[in-house]
ZAFISE-622284 format. One record per residue (C-alpha): z, y, x; residue in one letter. Coordinates in Angstrom, 2 decimals, decimal comma, always signed. Example, Ala and Ser with C-alpha at 12.3 -4.5 7.8 and 13.67 -1.06 7.14 Angstrom:
<rs>
       up    north     east  residuo
    +7,80    -4,50   +12,30        a
    +7,14    -1,06   +13,67        s
</rs>
This chain:
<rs>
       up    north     east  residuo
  -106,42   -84,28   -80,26        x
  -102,92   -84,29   -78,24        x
  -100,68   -81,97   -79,74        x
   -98,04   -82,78   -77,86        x
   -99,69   -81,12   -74,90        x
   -99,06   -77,40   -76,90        x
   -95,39   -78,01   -77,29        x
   -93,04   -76,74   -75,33        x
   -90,32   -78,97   -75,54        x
   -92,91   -81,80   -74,23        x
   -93,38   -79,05   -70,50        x
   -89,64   -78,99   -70,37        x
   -89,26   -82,34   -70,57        x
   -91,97   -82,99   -67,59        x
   -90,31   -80,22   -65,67        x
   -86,53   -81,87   -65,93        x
   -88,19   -85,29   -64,82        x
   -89,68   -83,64   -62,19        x
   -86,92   -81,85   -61,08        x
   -84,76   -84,97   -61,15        x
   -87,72   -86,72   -59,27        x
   -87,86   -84,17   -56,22        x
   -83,98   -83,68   -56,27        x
   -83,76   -87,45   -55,46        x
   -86,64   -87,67   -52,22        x
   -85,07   -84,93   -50,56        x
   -86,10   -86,51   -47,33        x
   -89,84   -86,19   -47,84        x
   -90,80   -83,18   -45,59        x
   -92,58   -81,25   -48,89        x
   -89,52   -81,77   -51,27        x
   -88,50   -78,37   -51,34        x
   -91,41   -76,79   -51,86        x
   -91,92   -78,98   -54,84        x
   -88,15   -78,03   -56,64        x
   -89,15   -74,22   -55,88        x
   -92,62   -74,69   -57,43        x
   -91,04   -76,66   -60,22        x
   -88,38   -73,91   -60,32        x
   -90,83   -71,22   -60,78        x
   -92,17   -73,43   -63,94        x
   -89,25   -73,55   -65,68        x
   -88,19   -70,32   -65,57        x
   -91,61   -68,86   -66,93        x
   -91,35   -71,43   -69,72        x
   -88,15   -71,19   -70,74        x
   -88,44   -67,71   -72,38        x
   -91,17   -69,10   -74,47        x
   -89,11   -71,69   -75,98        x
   -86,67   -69,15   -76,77        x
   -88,42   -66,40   -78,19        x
   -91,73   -68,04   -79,61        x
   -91,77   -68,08   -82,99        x
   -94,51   -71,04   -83,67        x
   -94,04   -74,20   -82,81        x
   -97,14   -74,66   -80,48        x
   -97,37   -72,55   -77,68        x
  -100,85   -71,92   -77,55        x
  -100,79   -68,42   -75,78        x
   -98,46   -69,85   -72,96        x
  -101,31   -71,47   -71,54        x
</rs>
């Protein structure tokens, strides 16, 4: 119904935004803990994109 939502090009997307988002209120008191957690997404995506051979990624989630 929302393929989009199986792509991983569509998560790293979300996660840049979001990084860019919590970069920029740095003030806010739990801004940090949102870059690390947004961090931690990234980096356990990003092999996915690069070594998946499908175009959905299915099994990430």
């Amino acid at each position: 119904m929302l393929p989009f939502l199986f792509t991983g090009w569509f998560w790293l997307l979300a996660f840049i935004l979001w990084l860019a988002t919590s970069w920029r209120w740095k003030r806010y008191p739990n801004a940090g803990l949102s870059t690390a957690l947004n961090l931690s997404a990234m980096s356990n995506l990003l092999p996915y994109l690069l070594e998946a051979n499908a175009p959905f990624f299915r099994y990430f989630y």
